[in-house]
C-alpha positions in Angstrom: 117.2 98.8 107.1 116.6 95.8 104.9 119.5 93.7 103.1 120.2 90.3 101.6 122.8 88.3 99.8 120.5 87.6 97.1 118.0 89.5 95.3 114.3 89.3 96.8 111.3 89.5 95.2 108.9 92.6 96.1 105.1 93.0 95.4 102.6 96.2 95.1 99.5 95.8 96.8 97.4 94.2 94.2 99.7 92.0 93.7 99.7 90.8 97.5 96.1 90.9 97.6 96.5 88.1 94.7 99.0 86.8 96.7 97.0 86.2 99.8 94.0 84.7 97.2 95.9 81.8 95.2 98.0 81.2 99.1 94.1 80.5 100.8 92.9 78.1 98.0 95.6 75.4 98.9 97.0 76.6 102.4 95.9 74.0 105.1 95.1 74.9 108.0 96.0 77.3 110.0 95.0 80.1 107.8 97.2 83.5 107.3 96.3 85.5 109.8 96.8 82.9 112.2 100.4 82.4 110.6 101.2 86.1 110.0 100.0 86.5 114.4 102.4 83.3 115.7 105.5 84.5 113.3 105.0 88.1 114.8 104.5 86.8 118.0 107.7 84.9 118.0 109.8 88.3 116.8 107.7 90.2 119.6 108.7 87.5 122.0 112.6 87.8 121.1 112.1 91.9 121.2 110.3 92.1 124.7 113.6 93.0 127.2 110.6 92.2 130.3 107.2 90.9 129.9 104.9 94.3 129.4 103.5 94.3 126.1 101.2 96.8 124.7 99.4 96.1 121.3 97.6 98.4 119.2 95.1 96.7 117.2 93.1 98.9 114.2 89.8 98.6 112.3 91.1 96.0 110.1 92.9 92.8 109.2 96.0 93.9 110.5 94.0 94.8 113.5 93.4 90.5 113.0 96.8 90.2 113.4 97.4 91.8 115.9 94.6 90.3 118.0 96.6 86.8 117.4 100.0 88.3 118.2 98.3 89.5 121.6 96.9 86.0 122.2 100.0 84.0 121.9 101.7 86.8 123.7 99.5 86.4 126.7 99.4 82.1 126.3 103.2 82.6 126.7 102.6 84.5 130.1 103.4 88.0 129.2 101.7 91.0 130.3 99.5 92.4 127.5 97.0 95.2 127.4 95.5 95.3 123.9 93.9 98.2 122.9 91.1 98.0 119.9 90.4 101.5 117.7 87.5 100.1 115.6 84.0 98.5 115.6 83.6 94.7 116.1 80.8 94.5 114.1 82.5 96.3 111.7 85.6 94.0 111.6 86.7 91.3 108.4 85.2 88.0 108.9 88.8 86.6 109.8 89.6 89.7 112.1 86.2 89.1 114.1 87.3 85.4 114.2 90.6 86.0 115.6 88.6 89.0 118.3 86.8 85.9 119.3 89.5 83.6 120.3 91.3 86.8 121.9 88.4 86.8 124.4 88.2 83.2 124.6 91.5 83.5 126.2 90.1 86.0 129.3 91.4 88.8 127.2 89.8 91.9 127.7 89.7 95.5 125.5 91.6 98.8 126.6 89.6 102.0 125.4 92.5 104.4 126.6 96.3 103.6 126.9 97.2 103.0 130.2 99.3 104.7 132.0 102.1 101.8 132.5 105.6 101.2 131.5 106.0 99.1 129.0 109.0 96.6 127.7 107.3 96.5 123.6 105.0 98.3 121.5 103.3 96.5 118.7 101.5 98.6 116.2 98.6 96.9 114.3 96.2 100.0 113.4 96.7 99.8 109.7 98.2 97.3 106.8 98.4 97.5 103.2 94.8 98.5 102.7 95.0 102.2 104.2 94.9 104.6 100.9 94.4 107.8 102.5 95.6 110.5 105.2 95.1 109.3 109.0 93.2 111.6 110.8 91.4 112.0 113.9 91.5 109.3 117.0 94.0 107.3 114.7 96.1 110.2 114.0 96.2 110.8 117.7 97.1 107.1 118.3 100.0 107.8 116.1 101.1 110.0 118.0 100.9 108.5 121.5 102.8 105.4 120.0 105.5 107.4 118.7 105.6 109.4 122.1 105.9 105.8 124.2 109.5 105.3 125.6 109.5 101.3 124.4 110.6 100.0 121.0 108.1 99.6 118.7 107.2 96.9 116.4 105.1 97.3 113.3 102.8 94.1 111.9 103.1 94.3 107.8 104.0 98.1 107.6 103.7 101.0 109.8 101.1 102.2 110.3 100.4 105.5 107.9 102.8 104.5 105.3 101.8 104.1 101.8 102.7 100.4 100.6 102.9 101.0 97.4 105.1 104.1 97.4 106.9 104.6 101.4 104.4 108.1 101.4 103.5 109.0 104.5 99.5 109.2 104.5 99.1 112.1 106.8 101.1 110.6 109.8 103.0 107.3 110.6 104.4 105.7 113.4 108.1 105.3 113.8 109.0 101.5 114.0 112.3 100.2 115.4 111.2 97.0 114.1 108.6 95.9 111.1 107.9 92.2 110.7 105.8 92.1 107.0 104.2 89.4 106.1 104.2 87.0 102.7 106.8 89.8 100.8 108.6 92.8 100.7 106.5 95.8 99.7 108.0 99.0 98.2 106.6 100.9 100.6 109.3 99.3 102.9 111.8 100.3 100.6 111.8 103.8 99.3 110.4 106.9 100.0 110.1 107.6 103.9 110.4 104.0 104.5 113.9 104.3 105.8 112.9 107.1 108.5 110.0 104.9 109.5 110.4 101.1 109.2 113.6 100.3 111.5 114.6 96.8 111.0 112.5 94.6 108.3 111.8 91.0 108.8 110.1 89.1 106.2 107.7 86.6 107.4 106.9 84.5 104.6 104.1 82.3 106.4 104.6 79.6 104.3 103.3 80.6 100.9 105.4 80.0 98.1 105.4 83.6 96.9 107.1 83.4 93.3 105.5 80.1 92.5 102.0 81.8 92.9 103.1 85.0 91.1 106.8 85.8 89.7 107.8 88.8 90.5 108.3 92.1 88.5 110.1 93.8 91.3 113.0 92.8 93.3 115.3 93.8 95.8 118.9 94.8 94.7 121.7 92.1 95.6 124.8 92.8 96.8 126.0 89.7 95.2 125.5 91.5 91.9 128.6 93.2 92.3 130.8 89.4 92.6 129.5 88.7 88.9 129.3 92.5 87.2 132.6 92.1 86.1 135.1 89.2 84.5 138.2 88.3 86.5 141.1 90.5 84.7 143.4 88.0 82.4 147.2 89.2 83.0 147.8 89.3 79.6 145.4 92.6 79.0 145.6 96.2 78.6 144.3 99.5 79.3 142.1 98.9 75.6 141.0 95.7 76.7 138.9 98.1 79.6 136.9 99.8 77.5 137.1 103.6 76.9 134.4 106.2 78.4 133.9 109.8 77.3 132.4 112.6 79.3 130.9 115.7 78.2 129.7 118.7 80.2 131.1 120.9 82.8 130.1 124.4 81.4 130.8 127.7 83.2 131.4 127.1 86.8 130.5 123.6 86.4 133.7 122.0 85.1 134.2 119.9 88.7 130.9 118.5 88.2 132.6 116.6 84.5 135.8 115.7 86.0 134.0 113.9 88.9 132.2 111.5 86.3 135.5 111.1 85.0 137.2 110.1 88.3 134.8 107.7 88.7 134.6 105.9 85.8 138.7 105.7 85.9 137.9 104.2 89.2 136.1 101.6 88.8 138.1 100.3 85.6 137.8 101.9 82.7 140.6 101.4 80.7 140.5 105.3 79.1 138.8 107.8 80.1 138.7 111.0 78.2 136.5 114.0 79.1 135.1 117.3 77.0 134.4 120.0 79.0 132.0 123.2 77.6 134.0 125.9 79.6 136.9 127.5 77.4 138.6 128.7 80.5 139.0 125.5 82.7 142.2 124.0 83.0 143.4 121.5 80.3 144.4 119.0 82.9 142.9 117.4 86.0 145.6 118.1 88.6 143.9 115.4 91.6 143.4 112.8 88.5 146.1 113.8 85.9 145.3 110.0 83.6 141.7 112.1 83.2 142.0 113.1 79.5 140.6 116.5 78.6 139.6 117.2 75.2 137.7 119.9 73.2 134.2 118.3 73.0 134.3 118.3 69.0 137.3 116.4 69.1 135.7 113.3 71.1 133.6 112.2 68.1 136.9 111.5 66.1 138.0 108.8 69.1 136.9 105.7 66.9 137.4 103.6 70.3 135.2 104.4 72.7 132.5 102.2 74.3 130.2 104.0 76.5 130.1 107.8 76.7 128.3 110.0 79.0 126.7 113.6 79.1 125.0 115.7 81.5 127.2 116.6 84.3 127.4 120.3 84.8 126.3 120.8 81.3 123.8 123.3 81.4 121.2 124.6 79.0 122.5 126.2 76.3 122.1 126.2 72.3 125.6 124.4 72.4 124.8 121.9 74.7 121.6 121.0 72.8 123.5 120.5 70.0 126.0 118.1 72.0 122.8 116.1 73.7 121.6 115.7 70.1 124.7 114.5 68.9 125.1 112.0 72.0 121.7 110.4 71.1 123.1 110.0 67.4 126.6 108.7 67.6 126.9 107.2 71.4 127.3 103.6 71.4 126.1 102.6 75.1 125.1 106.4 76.4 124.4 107.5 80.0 122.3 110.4 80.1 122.2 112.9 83.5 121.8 116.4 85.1 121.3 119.3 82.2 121.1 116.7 79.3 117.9 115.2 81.0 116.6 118.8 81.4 117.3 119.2 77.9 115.3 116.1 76.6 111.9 117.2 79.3 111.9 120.6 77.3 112.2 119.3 73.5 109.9 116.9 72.1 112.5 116.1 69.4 114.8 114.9 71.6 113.1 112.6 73.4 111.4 111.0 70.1 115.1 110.8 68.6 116.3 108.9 72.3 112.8 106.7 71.9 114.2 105.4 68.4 117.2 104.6 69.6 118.4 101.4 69.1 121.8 101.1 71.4 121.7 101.3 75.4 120.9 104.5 76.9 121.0 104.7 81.0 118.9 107.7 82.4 119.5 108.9 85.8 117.5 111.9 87.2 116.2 112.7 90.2 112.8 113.3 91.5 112.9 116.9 89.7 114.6 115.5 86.8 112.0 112.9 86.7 109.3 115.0 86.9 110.2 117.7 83.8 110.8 114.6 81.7 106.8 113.0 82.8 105.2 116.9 82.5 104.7 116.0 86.5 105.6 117.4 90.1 107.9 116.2 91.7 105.7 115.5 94.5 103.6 113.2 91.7 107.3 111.4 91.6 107.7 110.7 95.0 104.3 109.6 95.7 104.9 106.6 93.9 108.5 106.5 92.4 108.1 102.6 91.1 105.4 103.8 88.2 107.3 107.2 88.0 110.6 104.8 87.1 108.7 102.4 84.9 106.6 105.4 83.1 110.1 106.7 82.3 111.3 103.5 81.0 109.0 103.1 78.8 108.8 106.2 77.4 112.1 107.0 76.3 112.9 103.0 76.0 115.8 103.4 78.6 117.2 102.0 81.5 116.5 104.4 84.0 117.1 104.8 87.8 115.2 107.6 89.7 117.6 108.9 92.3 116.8 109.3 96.3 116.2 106.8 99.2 115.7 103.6 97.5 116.6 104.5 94.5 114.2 102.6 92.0 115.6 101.2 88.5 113.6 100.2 85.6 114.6 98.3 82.5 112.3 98.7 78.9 110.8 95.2 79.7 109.2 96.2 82.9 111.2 95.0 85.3 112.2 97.3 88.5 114.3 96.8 91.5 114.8 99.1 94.5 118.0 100.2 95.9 119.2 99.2 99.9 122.4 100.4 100.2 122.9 104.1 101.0 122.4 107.3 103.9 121.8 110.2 104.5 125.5 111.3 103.8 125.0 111.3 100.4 123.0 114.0 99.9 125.3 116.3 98.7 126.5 117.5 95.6 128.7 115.2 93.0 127.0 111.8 94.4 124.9 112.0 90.7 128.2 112.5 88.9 129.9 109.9 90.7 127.6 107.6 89.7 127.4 108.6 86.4 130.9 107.9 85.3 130.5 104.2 87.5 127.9 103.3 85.4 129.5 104.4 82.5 133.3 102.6 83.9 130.8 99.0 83.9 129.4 99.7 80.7 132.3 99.7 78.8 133.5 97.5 80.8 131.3 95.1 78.6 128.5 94.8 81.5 125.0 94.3 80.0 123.0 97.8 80.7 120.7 96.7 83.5 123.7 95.0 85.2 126.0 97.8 85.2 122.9 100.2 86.6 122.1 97.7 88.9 125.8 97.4 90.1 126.8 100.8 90.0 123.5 102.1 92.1 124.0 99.7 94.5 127.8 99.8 94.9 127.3 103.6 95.2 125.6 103.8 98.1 127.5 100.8 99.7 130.7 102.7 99.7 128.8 105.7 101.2 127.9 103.2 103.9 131.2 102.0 104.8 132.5 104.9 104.6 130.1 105.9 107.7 131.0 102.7 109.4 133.8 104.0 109.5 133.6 107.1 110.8 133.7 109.3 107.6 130.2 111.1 107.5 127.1 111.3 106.7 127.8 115.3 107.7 130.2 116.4 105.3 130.6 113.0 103.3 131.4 114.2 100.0 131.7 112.6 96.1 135.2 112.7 96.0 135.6 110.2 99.3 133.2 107.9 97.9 134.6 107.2 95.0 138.1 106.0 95.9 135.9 103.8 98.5 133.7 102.5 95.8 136.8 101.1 93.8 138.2 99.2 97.2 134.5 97.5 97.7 134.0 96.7 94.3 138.0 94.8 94.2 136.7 93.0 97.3 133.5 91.6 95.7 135.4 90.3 92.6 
């Protein structure tokens, strides 16, 4: 779990490693490791209910680190065992520096775990540098951390997670508590992070992280939502809110359309009108009777609208080609989702058309979704969703925000951000076309596109999360809930 006020800047790994360089040229001493051991040390200290500590310490310069957490540890009169799983002479120069002064201290090496109870775990096997699967000894050390009845905490990452991408590399252990050092990663973020990281604390050792290197990621703020929107003049209308259209819902599907359209009315949009593709759905929205349902043809006469939006429950057919290629053409701001994505992967012409385009389009697929529109897997997605997001952008010079825990948004510039809000409640079908018609609602609303994605990704899982804090979910936390939820949060943040 990770969240701020204000947006925070994250970093890939080469970007930390560039980081850590410029930071060592003008940092007096101490040097980093030294900081990055006496910050952890002083979360360790606060996390230790009794004085039993037992530190893991790896190959590398996170095992560095966590040979100074164990020394100020022990200076401060706790109990430590420290076990090593490397090769001294194998270790960085600053790792074998800060072995040294370990021993200095009359501490000594475990070879095995002992067979103690113990009050903390701290896991320093492996940092930022691990790129592939753990295996052997390690993997068994995994194992026997994650199988130790103490809370654990993890030094930069835990171990067997992927920095760049929250992969798991084989195996990982399960932090309660992960204390990374300089910036966030987006390994920490997205992905498996959120099965594996616990509680993140940023321990910025003193470098001045976006003065050495501005930042092309960042986290989402939740202040975004105070400033998305103007404050509502009373003398206004429902046109001065900005109309939306919808088109899908074919055969089966029609729920899937009127959900967008729920959503959009919502969160503010002044008129909402939606075409569905099946003949034999009802020409009214019973639960949402201001939802305006019109034949799909007769939407491109409405001379008013702002934003419109296609994909939900839309399907694949000749007809809804022809209404995906029509979107591209006449849509002034255009949200693009579901079937209209799938549409685009499988025709070339498409996606050149949706390239050229010079008005806002918003994309919003999933790791599948993503996937058919990259000719990828979706396990080439999720192994590093940032440059899945930004390859996406880029491409089809969109906004685009690929779905799942931490959702990652890109913008055509190159900027990205990574999603916080959200759980596990909202896997379930209608969360995509909720968000759909939100982000369409704060389009033509007049929000720029990357703020209304922004907004509307992060306000959608926020309202998923107080809706659990409340007792409704994550089993059986549906679209429909969240909606009404995300329009009382979003009237609070204004």
């Amino acid at each position: 779990m990770y969240s701020t006020p204000c947006s925070a800047p994250v970093y890939r790994t080469a970007e930390i490693r560039t980081l850590e360089a410029k930071a060592a040229e003008g940092l007096a001493p101490p040097g980093l490791m030294e900081r990055a051991g006496l910050e952890a040390a002083e979360l360790a200290r606060t996390l230790a209910a009794g004085g039993r500590v037992l530190v893991f310490a790896g190959p590398g310069n996170n095992g560095g680190d966590a040979f100074v957490v164990a020394r100020h540890l022990k200076s401060w009169w706790f109990d430590v065992d420290l076990l090593f799983a490397g090769d001294a002479a194998k270790l960085p120069v600053d790792a074998t520096a800060a072995l040294a002064a370990w021993r200095a201290g009359a501490g000594d090496l475990k070879i095995d775990i002992p067979d103690r109870r113990y009050d903390l775990v701290i896991d320093g096997l492996f940092g930022i540098g691990l790129q592939r699967a753990i295996g052997g000894r390690y993997a068994e050390l995994v194992a026997a951390i994650n199988a130790i009845n103490a809370p654990v905490l993890a030094l930069d990452l835990p171990s067997g997670l992927a920095s760049d991408s929250g992969r798991v590399l084989g195996s990982a252990v399960r932090a309660d508590h992960t204390a990374t050092f300089i910036a966030l990663k987006p390994g920490l973020l997205t992905g498996d992070a959120a099965d594996y990281c616990g509680r993140i604390h940023v321990c910025p050792l003193a470098v001045d992280v976006t003065g050495l290197l501005p930042a092309s990621g960042a986290v989402i703020g939740s202040n975004i939502l105070r400033t998305v929107l103007p404050p509502r003049r009373a003398n206004s209308h429902k046109g001065s809110y900005g109309s939306v259209g919808i088109i899908g819902g074919a055969a089966g599907m029609a729920g899937a359309a009127l959900l967008a359209g729920r959503a959009a009315l919502h969160l503010g949009a002044g008129r909402v009108y939606a075409g569905v593709l099946d003949a034999s759905a009802p020409r009214v929205d019973f639960v949402q009777p201001e939802l305006m349902l019109r034949a799909i043809d007769d939407l491109w006469a409405i001379d008013h609208l702002d934003c419109l939006a296609i994909g939900p429950g839309l399907g694949t057919s000749g007809e809804a080609r022809h209404y995906v290629a029509m979107a591209i053409d006449r849509a002034p701001s255009l949200v693009i989702d579901a079937d209209a994505l799938n549409l685009i992967a499988g025709d070339a012409e498409l996606g050149a058309v949706l390239r050229a385009r010079k008005l806002p389009s918003i994309l919003t697929p999933h790791p599948a979704e993503a996937a058919r529109l990259l000719q990828s897997t979706t396990a080439d997605i999720q192994n590093d969703r940032v440059a899945a997001a930004c390859a996406l952008a880029e491409r089809f010079n969109s906004h685009v925000v690929v779905k799942g825990s931490g959702s990652v948004c890109t913008s055509p510039d190159g900027h990205w951000f990574i999603n916080t809000s959200g759980n596990p409640g909202m896997a379930s079908a209608g969360m995509g076309d909720a968000l759909t018609g939100m982000i369409a609602a704060l389009l033509a609303q007049g929000a720029n596109p990357q703020t209304a994605l922004l907004a509307a990704v992060h306000l959608h899982g926020a309202a998923a999360d107080a809706l659990v804090a409340a007792g409704t979910g994550p089993v059986g936390l549906t679209a429909g809930e969240l909606i009404p939820q995300a329009r009382a949060l979003l009237n609070s943040e204004l």
